[in-house]
Structure formats: C-alpha cells, structure tokens
N, C-alpha and C positions, 0 to 999 in steps of 0.2 A: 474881557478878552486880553486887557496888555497885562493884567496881573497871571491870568491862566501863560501867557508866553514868558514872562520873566521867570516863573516855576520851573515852567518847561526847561527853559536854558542853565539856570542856576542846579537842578539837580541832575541835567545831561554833563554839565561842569564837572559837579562833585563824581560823577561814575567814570571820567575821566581823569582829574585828578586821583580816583584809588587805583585807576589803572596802572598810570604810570608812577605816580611818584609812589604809595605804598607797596606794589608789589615787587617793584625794586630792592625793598630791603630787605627781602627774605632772598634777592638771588645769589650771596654768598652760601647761604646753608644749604640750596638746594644744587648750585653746579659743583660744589664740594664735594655733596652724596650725604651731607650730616641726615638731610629731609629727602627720603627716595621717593616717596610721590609728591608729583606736583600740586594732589590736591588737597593734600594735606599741608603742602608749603601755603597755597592760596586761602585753604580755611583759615589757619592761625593770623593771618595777614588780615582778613576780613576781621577778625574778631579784636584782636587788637589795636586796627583803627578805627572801628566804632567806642571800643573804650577810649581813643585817646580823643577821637571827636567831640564825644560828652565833657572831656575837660578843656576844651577849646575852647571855653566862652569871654574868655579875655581878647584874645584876637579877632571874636566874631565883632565884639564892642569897634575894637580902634577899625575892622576894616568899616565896619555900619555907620561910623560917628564918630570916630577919631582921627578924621586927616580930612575931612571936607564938615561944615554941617549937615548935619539930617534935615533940615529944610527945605533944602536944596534938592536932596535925593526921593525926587517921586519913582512913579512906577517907571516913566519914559526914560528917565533917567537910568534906573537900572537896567532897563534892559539896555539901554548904550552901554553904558560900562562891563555888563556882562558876554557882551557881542563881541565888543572890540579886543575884551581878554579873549576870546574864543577864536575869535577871526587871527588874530596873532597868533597862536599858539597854533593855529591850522595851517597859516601861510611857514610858519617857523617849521613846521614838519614837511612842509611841500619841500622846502628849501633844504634839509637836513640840519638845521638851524637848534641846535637844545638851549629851550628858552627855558625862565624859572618861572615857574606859578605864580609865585608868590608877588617876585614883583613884576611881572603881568599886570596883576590885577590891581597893583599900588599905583602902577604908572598909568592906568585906566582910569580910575578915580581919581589922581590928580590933573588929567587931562580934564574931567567935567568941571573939577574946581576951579582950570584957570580958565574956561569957559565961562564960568559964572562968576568969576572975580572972586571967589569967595576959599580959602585956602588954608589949614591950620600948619602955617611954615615948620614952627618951632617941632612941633610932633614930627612933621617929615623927616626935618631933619635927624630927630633921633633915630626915625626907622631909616636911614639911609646909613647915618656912622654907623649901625651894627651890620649893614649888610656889610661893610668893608672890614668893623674888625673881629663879628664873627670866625670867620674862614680865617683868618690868621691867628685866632687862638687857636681854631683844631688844629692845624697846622701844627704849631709851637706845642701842643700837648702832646701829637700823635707823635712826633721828631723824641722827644723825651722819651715818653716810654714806646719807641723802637729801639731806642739806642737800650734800654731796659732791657726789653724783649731780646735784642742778640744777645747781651751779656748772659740772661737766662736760659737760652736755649746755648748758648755754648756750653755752659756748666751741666746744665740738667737735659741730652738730645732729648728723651720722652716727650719735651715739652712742645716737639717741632712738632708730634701727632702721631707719632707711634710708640707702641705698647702701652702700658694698664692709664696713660694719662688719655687718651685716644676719647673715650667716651666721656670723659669730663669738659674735653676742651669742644668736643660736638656739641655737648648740650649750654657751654655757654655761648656760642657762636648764633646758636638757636636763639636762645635770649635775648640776645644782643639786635638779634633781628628783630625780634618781639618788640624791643623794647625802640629800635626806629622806624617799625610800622605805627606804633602809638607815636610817637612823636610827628612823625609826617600827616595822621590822621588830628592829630594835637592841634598840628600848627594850618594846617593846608582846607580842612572842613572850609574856615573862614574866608578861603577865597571866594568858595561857590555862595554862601547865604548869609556873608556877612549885610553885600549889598541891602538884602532881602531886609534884614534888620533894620538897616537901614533908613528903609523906606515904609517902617512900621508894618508891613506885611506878616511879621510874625516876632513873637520874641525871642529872647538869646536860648531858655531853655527848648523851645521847639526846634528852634532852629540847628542847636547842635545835636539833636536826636536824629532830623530827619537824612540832616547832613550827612550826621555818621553813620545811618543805613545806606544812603545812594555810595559814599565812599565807599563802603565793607561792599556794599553790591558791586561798583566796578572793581574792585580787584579779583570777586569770587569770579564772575562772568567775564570781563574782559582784561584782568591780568596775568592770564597764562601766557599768552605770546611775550610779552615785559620780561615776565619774571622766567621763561626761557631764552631769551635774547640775553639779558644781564647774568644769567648764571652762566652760560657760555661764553663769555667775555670778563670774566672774571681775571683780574691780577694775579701774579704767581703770589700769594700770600699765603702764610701758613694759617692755621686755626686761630691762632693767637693774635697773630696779627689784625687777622678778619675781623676776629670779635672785636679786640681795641678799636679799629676804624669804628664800625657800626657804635659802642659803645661812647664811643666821642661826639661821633655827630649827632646823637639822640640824645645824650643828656643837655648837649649843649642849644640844642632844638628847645626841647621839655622846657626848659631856664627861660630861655626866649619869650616862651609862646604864655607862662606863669605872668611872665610881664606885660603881656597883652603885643607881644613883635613879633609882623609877620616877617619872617626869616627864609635867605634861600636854602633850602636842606641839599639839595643833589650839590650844591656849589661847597657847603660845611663839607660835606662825605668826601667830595675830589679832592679838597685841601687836606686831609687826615688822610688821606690815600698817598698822595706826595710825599707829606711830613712823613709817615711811613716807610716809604722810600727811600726817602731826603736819609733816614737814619742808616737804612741800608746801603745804597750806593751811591754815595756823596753827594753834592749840590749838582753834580752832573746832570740828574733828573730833571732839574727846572732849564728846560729847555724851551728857547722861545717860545717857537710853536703853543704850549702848554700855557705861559701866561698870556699870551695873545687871545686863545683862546676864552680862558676865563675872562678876561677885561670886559670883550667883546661881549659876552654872554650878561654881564654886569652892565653896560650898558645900553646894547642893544633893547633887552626884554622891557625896561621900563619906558624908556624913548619911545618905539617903537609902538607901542598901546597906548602911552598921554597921547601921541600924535593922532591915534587911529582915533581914540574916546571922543579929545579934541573936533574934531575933524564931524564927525557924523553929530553931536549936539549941533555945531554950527549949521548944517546941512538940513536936518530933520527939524531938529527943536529949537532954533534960532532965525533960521530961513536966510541966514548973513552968507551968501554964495558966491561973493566977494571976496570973501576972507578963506572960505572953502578952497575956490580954484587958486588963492597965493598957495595953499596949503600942498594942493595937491600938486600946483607946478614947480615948488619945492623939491617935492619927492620927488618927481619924472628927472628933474635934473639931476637929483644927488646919485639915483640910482644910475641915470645914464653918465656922468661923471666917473664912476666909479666902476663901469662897463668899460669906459672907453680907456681908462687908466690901465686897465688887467687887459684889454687888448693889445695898448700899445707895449706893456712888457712883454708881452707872449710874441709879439713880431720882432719886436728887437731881441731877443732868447734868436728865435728863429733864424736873422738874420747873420747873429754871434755865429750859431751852429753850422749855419751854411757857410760860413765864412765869406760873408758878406761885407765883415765889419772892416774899420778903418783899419 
C-alpha cells in the first residue's frame, strides 16, 4: 500500500514537473509564431524531455544517495519527502510564489536527514555553491554575447529576423528550445524518482524510463495552458536573442546534471534573460525588485520544504510532538510577524497620504 502511494505521488510529480518546467521552454518559439501549433510545440517538448530523462541518471544517483544515506530512505520516508516537495510547491502556487523544483526537493531531503541526524554536508555543499554561481555564469555569458548580438545586428539588420535570415534564426530558436526541454527533462526527471531509487524501489535505469514518460506525459496533457501563459509573456527579444537565452541555460543545465547536480533551470533562464538585457539597456535592468525577487525564490524553496519534510518525519515517523508544535509555533509567528510588519507600513503609507503625519 505505502509503496503503491509513493508511485502514486512521485510519477503525479514527474507530470507536473513536465508541465511546468519543460513546457516553458518551448514558449519562446511558440509566442514568437517560429511553432504555429501548439501541438506541435507540446510534441517536440514531450519527446525531448524523455530523451533528456533517459540521460538523467546521475542526478537520479545524488538525489536517491547522494545527500542523505539510502538507509535511512524507506518507503515512509519517501513518501514525506515527496509530500512535502508537493505540498510546497502547492501552497507556493496558492500564494503566487515561483518556487524551484529542484531545490524543493533538495531542501525536502535534507530536512529528513536533519531529522535522522544523518547528513552528507560536504555534497550539499557543493549542490548549494552551484545553485549561486550557476545563474551568474549565464548571466556573465548571456551579457557577452548580447553585447555580440548588437554589434551583429547593427552591422548585418537581417539578423534582427527579417528577410532570407528569417527561417534560419526560427529554426535555431526551435533548437534552442529542443535543446532546454532535454535539459529540464535531463536535470528535473530526478526530482520525482530519484527518492524512489532511493529507497530501492526500483533502479537508475527504470527509473529514468518511467520518469521520462510521466514527464513527456505531463507536458503532452497538461502543458498547453504553461506553454500558452509563457509564450504570451514573452520579452521583447529578437530571434537571436531568444535562442542565446535558451541556448545558455540548456547547456549550462546538460553540464550540471552530466555531473550528477540538481540545478535551478527557470532561475539559470531569468539570469540569461537579464544579462540579455543587462547588454541592451544598461545595469538599469537590475532593479531591486528583480533581485529581491530571485533571493527570495533562492531561499525560500529550499527552507521552506527542509521545514515541511522536517516537520511531518517528527509528527508521523518519530511521534516527538514536542518538537513538532516548537516547529509549528515558529511558523505561526514568523508568518504572523511578517503580516503585521506589511500592515503596519500599509497604515503608516495611509496615514502619510491622508496627511496624517507629523
């Protein structure tokens, strides 16, 4: 029965993860017009994160056995840590909150580890420095060749997207998407069944098979609405640009996930998006707001699901309800802290406006 529910949630996981994170990368080619049906945008997206799932088996390793022991991860276990990535990433959409997958589900496993005392620090660590200097090498690549990219398109206009360069720079844009659906399929399969590996439920080769069918299945079935949200929301970028972004964050993904590191992708793609920018309209781009945002997303996602993971081992598989309710009356205050903090500026705003103030 707990092994039929852990399935259950780990491959409802993986159809979510293809939802959102792979069909996202084909929404530059399709709000562009490069891809005029959408389901053609959604095939290629299917088939290409199933190929990039079947080379996922280094990341399926570290997320199954390389940051906690596998001793440690029975069946019970994974289903907390696959709950608690789930439940986060549920309450994070309730909220309008974009969390990362990836470390979701690092910061869920490390919560059961610090539950059981049992922790592989040094590994973390590694997966943690790439999550920060990932995204500022795409950054610093994408900044490079924009400033490229003007120099080129001043010289050469064809190359902004019209006349005989038109269907060259479409079809690499295509690519480009091809090529960060496999890589989000690459790197991301591992959240939903790495647990699973794990917990000896099944091994790296099944696992990345079945993975990368429920993925290729959620993006055929449920990421048309994604991949029409993010094509319409699209930055003013040219073809060239487009492709560069995608083409950075996917290689730099592919590199990653070869190393067996789960990586945030949608955080690499914003930072290439920026540098992009950054090349275009000065450092003016980096405006609070934008790193605030990122920070928050950086440390939110992982906190936020060690806490949860945390939190329900002690509850369910520990019975220490003691240490549950410090847990929980942690969170009532920080949240209510942080209510009453955005209320009191919203009053005093108020008061400023009414001319109230001193």
């Amino acid at each position: 029965m707990l092994t039929t529910i852990a399935f259950a949630i780990a491959l409802f996981f993986a159809m979510n993860i293809g939802a959102s994170g792979t069909a996202a990368a084909m929404g530059p080619a399709y709000g562009s017009g490069a891809i005029k049906r959408k389901k053609v945008a959604m095939i290629l997206v299917g088939i290409c994160a199933f190929l990039g799932a079947l080379a996922g088996g280094e990341v399926v390793r570290t997320i199954g056995s390389g940051i906690i022991p596998s001793d440690i991860v029975q069946v019970e276990v994974v289903i907390i840590i696959l709950g608690a990535a789930c439940l986060t990433l549920f309450i994070a959409n309730m909220l309008g909150i974009p969390l990362s997958t990836s470390e979701v589900v690092v910061g869920a496993i490390v919560g059961a580890g610090i539950a059981y005392q049992a922790l592989y620090v040094n590994a973390l660590l590694v997966i943690v420095s790439f999550w920060l200097i990932i995204p500022f090498v795409a950054y610093f690549i994408a900044l490079g060749a924009g400033k490229l990219i003007q120099k080129a398109e001043k010289r050469w206009p064809a190359l902004k997207g019209k006349g005989k360069w038109r269907r060259w720079l479409i079809l690499l844009l295509i690519i480009s998407g091809c090529l960060e659906a496999f890589a989000a399929g690459m790197n991301n399969v591992a959240n939903a069944v790495g647990p699973l590996v794990g917990a000896g439920l099944m091994d790296v080769s099944t696992a990345v098979v079945l993975g990368g069918i429920f993925v290729a299945l959620g993006a055929l079935v449920l990421g048309g609405k994604v991949l029409e949200t993010n094509g319409k929301k699209i930055t003013n970028l040219s073809l060239l640009q487009g492709s560069t972004v995608s083409l950075t964050g996917g290689t730099l993904v592919v590199i990653a996930s070869i190393f067996g590191l789960p990586v945030p992708l949608t955080q690499i793609t914003t930072s290439a998006i920026v540098g992009i920018g950054t090349a275009e309209n000065g450092f003016k781009l980096w405006q609070k707001s934008i790193i605030k945002q990122i920070v928050k997303v950086w440390v939110v996602s992982p906190v936020f699901a060690l806490v949860m993971s945390y939190g329900l081992i002690l509850l369910f598989l520990q019975a220490d309800i003691y240490t549950f309710v410090v847990i929980l009356s942690v969170f009532i205050a920080t949240v209510g802290s942080v209510s009453l903090i955005h209320s009191a500026r919203q009053e005093k705003r108020a008061t400023h406006d009414q001319g109230g103030g001193i």
